[in-house]
NUMIGU-909930 format. One line per 2 residues: number of its first residue (from 1); their letters; for each residue z, x, y of C-alpha. Coordinates in Angstrom, 1 decimal. Example, Ala and Ser with C-alpha at 12.3 -4.5 7.8 and 13.67 -1.06 7.14 Angstrom:
// residues 2
1	as	7.8 12.3 -4.5  7.1 13.7 -1.1
//
This chain:
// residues 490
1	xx	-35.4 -67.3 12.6  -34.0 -70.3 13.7
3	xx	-34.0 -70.7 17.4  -30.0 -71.8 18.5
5	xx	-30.5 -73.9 21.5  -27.5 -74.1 24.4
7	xx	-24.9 -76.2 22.8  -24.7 -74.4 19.4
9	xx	-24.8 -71.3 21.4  -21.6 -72.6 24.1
11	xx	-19.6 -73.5 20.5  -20.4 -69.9 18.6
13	xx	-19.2 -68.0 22.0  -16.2 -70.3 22.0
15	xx	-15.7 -69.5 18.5  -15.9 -65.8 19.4
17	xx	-13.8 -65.9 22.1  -10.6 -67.5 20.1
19	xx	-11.3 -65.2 17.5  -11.0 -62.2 19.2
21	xx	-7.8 -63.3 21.0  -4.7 -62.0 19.9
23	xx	-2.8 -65.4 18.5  0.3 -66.1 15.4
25	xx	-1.3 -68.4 12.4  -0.5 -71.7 14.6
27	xx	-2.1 -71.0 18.3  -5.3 -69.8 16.1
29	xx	-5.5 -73.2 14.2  -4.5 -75.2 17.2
31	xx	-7.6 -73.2 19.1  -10.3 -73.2 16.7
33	xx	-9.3 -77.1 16.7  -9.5 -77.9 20.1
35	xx	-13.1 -76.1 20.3  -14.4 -78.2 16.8
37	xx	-12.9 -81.2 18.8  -15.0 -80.4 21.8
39	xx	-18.1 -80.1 20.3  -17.6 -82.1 16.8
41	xx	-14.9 -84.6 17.6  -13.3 -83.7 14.6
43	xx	-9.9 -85.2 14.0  -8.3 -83.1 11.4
45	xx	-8.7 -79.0 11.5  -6.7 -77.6 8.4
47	xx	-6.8 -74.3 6.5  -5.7 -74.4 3.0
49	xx	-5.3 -70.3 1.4  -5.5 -69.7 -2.8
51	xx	-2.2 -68.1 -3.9  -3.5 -66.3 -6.9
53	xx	-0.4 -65.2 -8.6  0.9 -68.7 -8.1
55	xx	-2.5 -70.4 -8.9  -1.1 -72.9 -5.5
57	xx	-2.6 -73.4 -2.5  -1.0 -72.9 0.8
59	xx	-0.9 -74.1 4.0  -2.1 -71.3 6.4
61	xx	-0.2 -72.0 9.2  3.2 -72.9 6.9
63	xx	2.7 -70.4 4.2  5.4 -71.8 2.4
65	xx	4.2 -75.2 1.7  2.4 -75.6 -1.3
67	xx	-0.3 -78.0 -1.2  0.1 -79.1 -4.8
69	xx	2.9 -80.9 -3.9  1.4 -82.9 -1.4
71	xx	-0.9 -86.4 -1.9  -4.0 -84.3 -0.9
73	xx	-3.0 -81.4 -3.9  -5.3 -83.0 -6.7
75	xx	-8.7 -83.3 -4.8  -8.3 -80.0 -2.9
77	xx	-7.5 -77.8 -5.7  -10.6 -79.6 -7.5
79	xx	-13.2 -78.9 -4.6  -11.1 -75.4 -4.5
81	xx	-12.5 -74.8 -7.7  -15.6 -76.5 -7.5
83	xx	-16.5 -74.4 -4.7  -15.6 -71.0 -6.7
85	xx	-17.6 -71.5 -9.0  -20.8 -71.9 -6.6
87	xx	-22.6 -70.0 -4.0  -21.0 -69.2 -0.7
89	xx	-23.3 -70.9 1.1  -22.4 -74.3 -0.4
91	xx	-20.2 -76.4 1.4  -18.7 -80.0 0.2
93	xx	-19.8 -83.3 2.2  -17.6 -86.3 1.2
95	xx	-18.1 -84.9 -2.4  -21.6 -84.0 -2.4
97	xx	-22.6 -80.4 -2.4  -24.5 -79.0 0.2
99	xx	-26.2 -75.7 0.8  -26.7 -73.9 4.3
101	xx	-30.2 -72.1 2.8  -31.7 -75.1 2.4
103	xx	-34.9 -75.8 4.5  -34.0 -77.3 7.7
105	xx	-35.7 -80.6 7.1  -34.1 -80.9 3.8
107	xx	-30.3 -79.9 4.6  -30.6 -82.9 7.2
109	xx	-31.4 -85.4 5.2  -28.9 -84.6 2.7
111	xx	-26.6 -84.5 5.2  -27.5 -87.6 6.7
113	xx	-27.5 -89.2 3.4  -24.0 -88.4 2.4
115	xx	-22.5 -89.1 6.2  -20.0 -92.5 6.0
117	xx	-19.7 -94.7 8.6  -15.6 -93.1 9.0
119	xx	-13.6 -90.9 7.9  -16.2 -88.2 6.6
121	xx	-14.5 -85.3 5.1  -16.3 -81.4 4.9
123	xx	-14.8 -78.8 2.9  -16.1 -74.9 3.5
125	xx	-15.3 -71.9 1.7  -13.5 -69.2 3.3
127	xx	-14.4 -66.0 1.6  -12.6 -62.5 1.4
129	xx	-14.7 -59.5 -0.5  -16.8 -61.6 -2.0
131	xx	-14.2 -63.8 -3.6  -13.0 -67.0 -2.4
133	xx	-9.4 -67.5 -1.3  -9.6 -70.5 0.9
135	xx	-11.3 -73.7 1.9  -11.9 -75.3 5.5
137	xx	-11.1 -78.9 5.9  -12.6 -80.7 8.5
139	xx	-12.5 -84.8 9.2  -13.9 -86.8 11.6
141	xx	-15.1 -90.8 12.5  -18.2 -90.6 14.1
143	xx	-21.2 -88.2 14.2  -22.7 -86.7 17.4
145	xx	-27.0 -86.7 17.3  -26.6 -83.3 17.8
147	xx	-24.5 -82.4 14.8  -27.3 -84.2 12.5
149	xx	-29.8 -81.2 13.9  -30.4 -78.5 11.6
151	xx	-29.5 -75.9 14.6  -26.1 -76.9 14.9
153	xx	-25.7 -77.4 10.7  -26.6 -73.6 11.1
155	xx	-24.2 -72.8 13.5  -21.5 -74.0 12.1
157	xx	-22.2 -71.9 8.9  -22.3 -68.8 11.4
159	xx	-18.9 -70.3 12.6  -17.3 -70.3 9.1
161	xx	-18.1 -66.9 8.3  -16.7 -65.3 11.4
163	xx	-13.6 -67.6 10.6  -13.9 -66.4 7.0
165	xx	-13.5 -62.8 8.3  -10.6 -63.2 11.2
167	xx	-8.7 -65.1 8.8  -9.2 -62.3 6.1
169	xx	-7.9 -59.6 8.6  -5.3 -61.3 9.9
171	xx	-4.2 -61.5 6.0  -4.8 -57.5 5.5
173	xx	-3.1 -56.6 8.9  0.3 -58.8 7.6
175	xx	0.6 -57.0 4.6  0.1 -53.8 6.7
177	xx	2.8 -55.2 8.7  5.1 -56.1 5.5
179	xx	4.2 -52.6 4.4  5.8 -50.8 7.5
181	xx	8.6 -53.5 7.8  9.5 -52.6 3.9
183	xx	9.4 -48.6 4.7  11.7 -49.6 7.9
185	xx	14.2 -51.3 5.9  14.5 -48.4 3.3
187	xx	14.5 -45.8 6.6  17.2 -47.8 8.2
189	xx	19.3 -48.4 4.9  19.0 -44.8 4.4
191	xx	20.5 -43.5 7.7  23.2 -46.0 7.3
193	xx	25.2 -43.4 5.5  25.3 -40.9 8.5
195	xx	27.4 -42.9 10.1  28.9 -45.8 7.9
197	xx	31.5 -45.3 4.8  32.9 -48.6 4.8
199	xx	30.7 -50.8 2.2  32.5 -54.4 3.5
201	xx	30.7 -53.4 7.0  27.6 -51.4 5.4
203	xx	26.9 -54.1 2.5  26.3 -57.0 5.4
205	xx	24.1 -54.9 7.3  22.0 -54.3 4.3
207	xx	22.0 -57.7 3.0  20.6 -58.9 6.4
209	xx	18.1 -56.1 6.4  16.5 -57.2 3.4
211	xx	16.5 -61.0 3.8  14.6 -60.8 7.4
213	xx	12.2 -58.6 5.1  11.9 -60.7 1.7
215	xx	11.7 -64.1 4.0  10.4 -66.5 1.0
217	xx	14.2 -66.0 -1.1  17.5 -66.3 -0.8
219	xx	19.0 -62.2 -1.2  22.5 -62.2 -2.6
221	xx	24.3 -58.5 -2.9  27.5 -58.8 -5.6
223	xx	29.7 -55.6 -5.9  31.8 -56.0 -9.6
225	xx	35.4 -56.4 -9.1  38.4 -54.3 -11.0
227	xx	37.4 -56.7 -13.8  33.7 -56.1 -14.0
229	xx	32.9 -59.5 -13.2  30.4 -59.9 -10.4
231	xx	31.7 -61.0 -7.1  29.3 -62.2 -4.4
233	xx	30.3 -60.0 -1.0  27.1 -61.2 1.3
235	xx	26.5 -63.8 2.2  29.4 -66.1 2.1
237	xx	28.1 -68.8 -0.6  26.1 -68.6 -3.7
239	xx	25.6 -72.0 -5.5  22.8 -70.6 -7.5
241	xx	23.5 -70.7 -11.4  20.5 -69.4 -11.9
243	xx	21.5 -65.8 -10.4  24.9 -66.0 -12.0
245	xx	23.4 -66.2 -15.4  20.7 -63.9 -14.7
247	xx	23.7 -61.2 -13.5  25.3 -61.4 -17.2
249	xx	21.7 -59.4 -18.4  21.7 -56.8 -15.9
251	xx	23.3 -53.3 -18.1  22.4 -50.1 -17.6
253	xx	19.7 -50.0 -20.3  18.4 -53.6 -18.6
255	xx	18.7 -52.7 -14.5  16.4 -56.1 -13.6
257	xx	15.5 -59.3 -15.0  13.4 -61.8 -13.6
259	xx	13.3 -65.3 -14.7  10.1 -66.8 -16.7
261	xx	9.1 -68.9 -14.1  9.9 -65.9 -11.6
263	xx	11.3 -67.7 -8.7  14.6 -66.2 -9.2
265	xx	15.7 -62.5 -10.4  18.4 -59.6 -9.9
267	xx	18.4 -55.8 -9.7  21.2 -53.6 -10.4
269	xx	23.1 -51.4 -7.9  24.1 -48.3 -9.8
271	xx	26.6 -45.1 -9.3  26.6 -42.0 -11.8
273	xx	24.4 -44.6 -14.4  27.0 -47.4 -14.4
275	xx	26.4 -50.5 -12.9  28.4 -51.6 -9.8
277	xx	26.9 -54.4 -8.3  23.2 -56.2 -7.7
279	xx	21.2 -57.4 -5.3  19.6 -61.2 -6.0
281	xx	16.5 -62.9 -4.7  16.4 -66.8 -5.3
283	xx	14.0 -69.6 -4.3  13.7 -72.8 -6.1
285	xx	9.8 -73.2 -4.7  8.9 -69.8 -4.2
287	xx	7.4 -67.0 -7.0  8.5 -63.8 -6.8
289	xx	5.2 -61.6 -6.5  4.3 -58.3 -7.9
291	xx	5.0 -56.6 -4.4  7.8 -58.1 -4.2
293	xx	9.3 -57.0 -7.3  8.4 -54.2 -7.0
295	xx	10.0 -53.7 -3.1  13.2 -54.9 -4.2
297	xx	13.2 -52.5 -7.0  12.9 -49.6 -4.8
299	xx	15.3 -51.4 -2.4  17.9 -51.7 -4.9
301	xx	17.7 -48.3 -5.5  18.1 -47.5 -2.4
303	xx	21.2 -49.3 -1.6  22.4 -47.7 -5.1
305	xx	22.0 -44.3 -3.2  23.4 -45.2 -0.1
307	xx	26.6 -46.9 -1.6  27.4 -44.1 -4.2
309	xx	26.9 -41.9 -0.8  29.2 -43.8 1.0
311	xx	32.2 -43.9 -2.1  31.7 -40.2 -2.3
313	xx	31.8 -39.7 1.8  35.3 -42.4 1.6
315	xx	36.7 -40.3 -0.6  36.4 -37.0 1.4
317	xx	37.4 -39.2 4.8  40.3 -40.1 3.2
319	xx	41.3 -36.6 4.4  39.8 -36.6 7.6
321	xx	41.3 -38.3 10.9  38.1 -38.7 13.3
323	xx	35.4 -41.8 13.0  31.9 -40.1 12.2
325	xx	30.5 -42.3 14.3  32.8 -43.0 17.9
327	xx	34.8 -39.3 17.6  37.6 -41.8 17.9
329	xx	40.6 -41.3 15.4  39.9 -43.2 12.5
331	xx	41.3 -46.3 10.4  43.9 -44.4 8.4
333	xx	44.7 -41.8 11.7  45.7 -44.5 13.4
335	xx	47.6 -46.2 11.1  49.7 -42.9 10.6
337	xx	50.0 -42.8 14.3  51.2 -45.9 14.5
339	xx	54.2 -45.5 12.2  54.8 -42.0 14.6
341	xx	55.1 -43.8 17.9  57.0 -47.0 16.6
343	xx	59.6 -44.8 15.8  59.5 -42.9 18.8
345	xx	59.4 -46.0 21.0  62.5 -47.4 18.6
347	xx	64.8 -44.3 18.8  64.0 -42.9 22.3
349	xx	63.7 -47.0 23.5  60.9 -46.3 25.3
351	xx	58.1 -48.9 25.8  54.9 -48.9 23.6
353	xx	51.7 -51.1 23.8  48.7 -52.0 21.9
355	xx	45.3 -53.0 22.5  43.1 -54.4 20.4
357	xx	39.0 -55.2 21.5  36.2 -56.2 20.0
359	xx	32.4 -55.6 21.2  31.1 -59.2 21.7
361	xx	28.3 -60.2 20.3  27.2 -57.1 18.7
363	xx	25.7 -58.7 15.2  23.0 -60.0 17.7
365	xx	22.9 -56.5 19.1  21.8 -55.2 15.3
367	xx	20.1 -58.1 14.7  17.7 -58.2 18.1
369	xx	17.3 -54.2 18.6  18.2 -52.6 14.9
371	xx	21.3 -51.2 13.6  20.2 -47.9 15.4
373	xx	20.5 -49.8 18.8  24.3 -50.6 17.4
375	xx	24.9 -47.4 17.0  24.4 -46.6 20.4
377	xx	26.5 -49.4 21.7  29.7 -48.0 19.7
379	xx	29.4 -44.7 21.2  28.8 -45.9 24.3
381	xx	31.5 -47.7 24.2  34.1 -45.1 22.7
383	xx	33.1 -42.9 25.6  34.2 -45.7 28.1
385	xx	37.5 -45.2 26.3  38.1 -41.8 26.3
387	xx	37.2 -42.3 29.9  39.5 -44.6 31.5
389	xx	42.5 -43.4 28.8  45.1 -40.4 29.4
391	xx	45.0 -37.2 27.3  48.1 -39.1 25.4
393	xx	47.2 -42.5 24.8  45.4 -43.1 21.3
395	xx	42.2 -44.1 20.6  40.5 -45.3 17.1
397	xx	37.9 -47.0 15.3  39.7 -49.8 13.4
399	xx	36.7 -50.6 12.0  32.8 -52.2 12.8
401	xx	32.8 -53.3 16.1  36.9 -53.1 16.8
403	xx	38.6 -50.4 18.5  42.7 -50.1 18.9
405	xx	44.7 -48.2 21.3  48.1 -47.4 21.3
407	xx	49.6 -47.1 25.0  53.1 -44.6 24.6
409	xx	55.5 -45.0 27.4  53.4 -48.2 29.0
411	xx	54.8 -51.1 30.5  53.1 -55.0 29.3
413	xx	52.4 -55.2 32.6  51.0 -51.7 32.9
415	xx	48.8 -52.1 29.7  47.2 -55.1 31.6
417	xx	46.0 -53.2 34.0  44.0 -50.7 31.9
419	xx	42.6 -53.5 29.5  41.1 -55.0 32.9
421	xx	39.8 -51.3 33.5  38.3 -51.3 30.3
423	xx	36.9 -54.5 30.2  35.2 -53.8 33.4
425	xx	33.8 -50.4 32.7  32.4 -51.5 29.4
427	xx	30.4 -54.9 31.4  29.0 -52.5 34.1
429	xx	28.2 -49.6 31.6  24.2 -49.7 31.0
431	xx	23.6 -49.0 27.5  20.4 -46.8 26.5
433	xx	19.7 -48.1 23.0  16.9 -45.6 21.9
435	xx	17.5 -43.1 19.4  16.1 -40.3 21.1
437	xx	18.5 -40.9 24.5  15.1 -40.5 27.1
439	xx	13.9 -43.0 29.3  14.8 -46.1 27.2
441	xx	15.6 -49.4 27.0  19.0 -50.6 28.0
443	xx	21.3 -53.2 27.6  24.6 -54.0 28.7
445	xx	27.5 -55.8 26.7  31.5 -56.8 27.0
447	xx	34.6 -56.9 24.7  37.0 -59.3 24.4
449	xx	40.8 -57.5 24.4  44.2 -58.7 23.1
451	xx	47.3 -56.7 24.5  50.3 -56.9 22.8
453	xx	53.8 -54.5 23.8  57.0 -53.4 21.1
455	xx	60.2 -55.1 21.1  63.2 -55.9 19.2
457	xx	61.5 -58.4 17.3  59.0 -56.7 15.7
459	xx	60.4 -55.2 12.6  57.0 -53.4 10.9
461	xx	55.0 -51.3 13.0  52.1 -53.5 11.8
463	xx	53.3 -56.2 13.7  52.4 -54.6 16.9
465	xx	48.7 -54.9 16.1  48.9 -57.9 14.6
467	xx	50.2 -59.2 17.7  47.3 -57.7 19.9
469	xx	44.9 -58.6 17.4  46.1 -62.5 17.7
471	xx	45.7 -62.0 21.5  42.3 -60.5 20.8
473	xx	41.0 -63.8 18.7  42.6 -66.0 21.5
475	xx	40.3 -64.2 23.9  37.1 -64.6 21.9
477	xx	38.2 -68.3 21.1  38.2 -69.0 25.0
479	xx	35.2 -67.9 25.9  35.1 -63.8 25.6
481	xx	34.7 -61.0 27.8  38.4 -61.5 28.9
483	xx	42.1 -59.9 28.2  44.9 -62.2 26.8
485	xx	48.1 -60.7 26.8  50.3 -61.7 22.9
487	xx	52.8 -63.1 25.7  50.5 -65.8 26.8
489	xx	49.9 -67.1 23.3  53.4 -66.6 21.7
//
């Protein structure tokens, strides 16, 4: 056995020892580099990983970058498949194959031979199962004595294999991760019907759950209108023809279609069998892969589930008066109670006020902690309310993040004074956001509040909200986590 003297010894341990650390796709490049540069003075460390279903290769570090479109793409796809079709023990000097199980003596001269006086470029294979799925590229000027010995030749192969290996597992333990993000996503859509009916706040939600998860494409959710035509309601643009002609093949017989070239396709969102909307995935680079087909299938079934759910659960709220959610009165309670104590104020001439706030913010609340964690913050927050209001005043959910109270027999002046109680109550108020209530994280968070009082002038009840809800938009436009009263603005 080949006896590794101290320096190829010093460069396997360093090896080891970045290998073993726990590092994203770019701090383990950047550190395998800098040890290859300390021993090798190489001056280009690059990993290059075989898509197979898009016959590309990839960047490592920038998965999204495919090589072929680079200068480089031509030559490394050639040694790419130059090396396949060898040995794994053969690795490419300046175009000359070389094998690491040649004799000592022999490998050297060959490697001596096909060494440059600059610019000498080494391609290994990086191996998973048996099967190649990536190459090495290394490049440097000038040759250390040391790297011409057979010993360090040797090490180097060692080195390549235990790179072969980490970068193998860090590949298997992504999908893994993909995996449980994926299961996550269908969890979290899922329970979004316990407490959600409202598809204009539940489709959002949705549509940003599943573009953090499919992160190489565009997602698109469209809901058909009275018409049946397809309208896009997340996000707020689609330029994409592509989708919009691939939405005019979705039927009931046809739920998904995917384009030839399978960067672009569309699944349908169904309710009772008929189609009411899809869910879209576009790239103009990227290939849709099997798994992700067939994740978005199950997603889109999923949604499909969670929206007929929520028509059905509308439909029966429609004669309910309490938000699932906040215990709070809900949208159509409070508009009923509105039209009650605008009359009231009107015939008894008795002053009435309105608040409107908004939790600010709380899109980065789902978005950082999951919609879970936002769940937590709207009850939280509904109980402030029913804390610092009287048995009479009138608390709902308007809707999302929004809550509107309705002050009887309160002053402008008056109202102020419990907006600033609010607002203060809900800024000091720690949050836990953990599902199971224990020991948990927590977070704190503030509203922005509009206060707007009945007079003369107003001639529909809906004015009086309006009115607060103007305030409310003038105290998120200066800054938030402040009351404006509709006085200051008018």
């Amino acid at each position: 056995m080949t006896d590794i003297k101290k320096p190829e010894l010093n460069f396997l341990w360093e090896i080891s020892n970045v290998l073993t650390g726990n590092y994203d796709e770019q701090e383990l490049i950047n550190n395998l580099k800098t040890v290859f540069e300390r021993f090798l003075f190489v001056k280009n460390f690059q990993v290059f990983m075989w898509d197979e279903f898009s016959s590309t290769l990839r960047d490592f570090v920038k998965s999204w970058i495919i090589i072929d479109k680079n200068k480089q793409s031509e030559k490394v796809i050639k040694i790419f498949q130059t090396l396949a079709s060898e040995s794994p023990d053969k690795f490419m000097l300046n175009g000359t194959l070389l094998d690491f199980n040649k004799a000592a003596l022999e490998l050297e001269y060959c490697f001596d031979n096909c060494l440059q006086e600059e610019n000498n470029i080494v391609y290994f294979p990086l191996y998973r199962e048996n099967k190649l799925n990536g190459v090495l590229e290394l490049s440097f000027d000038e040759v250390l004595p040391n790297v011409k010995k057979y010993d360090f030749i040797f090490s180097i192969g060692i080195a390549i294999r235990q790179i072969s290996a980490a970068i193998s597992n860090k590949l298997m333990k992504d999908s893994m991760s993909k995996n449980i993000d994926f299961y996550k996503s269908m969890k979290n859509i899922a329970k979004l019907i316990e407490t959600q009916y409202e598809l204009t706040y539940i489709l959002p939600i949705i549509g940003e759950m599943v573009d953090k998860f499919i992160t190489d494409h565009l997602i698109y959710i469209f809901m058909k209108d009275e018409e049946c035509y397809f309208r896009l309601v997340w996000p707020l643009e689609c330029k994409d023809e592509r989708i919009y002609n691939l939405l005019q093949t979705i039927t009931e017989d046809n739920p998904s279609e995917v384009s030839e070239n399978r960067t672009t396709g569309v699944w349908a969102i169904k309710s009772e069998n008929e189609v009411i909307g899809a869910i879209a995935a576009g790239s103009y680079m990227d290939k849709l892969a099997d798994s992700d087909i067939d994740y978005l299938t199950l997603l889109a079934k999923q949604i499909s589930v969670t929206v007929q759910k929520a028509n059905s659960y509308g439909e029966m709220l429609k004669f309910a008066t309490l938000d699932a959610l906040t215990g709070l009165n809900n949208r159509r309670q409070f508009e009923i109670r509105l039209n009650q104590e605008v009359a009231t104020a009107k015939r008894k001439k008795k002053p009435l006020c309105c608040i409107m706030l908004d939790i600010d913010y709380f899109k980065k609340v789902n978005d950082t902690y999951g919609h879970s964690a936002g769940d937590c913050v709207l009850k939280n927050v509904a109980n402030v309310i029913k804390q610092e209001l009287r048995e009479y005043d009138i608390a709902s959910r308007y809707g999302g993040e929004e809550f509107c109270i309705l002050l009887p027999y309160t002053t402008l002046n008056e109202a102020g004074f419990v907006a600033q109680r609010l607002r203060k109550a809900v800024e000091k108020t720690d949050i836990n956001i953990t599902e199971e209530q224990l020991a948990g994280e927590t977070i704190n968070v503030s509203i922005s509040v509009g206060v707007s009082s009945y007079d003369e002038s107003i001639k529909l009840p809906q004015q009086l909200y309006q009115n607060a809800d103007m305030a409310l938009y003038e105290a998120k436009r200066r800054g938030r986590n402040r009351v404006i009263m509709y006085n200051d603005i008018a």
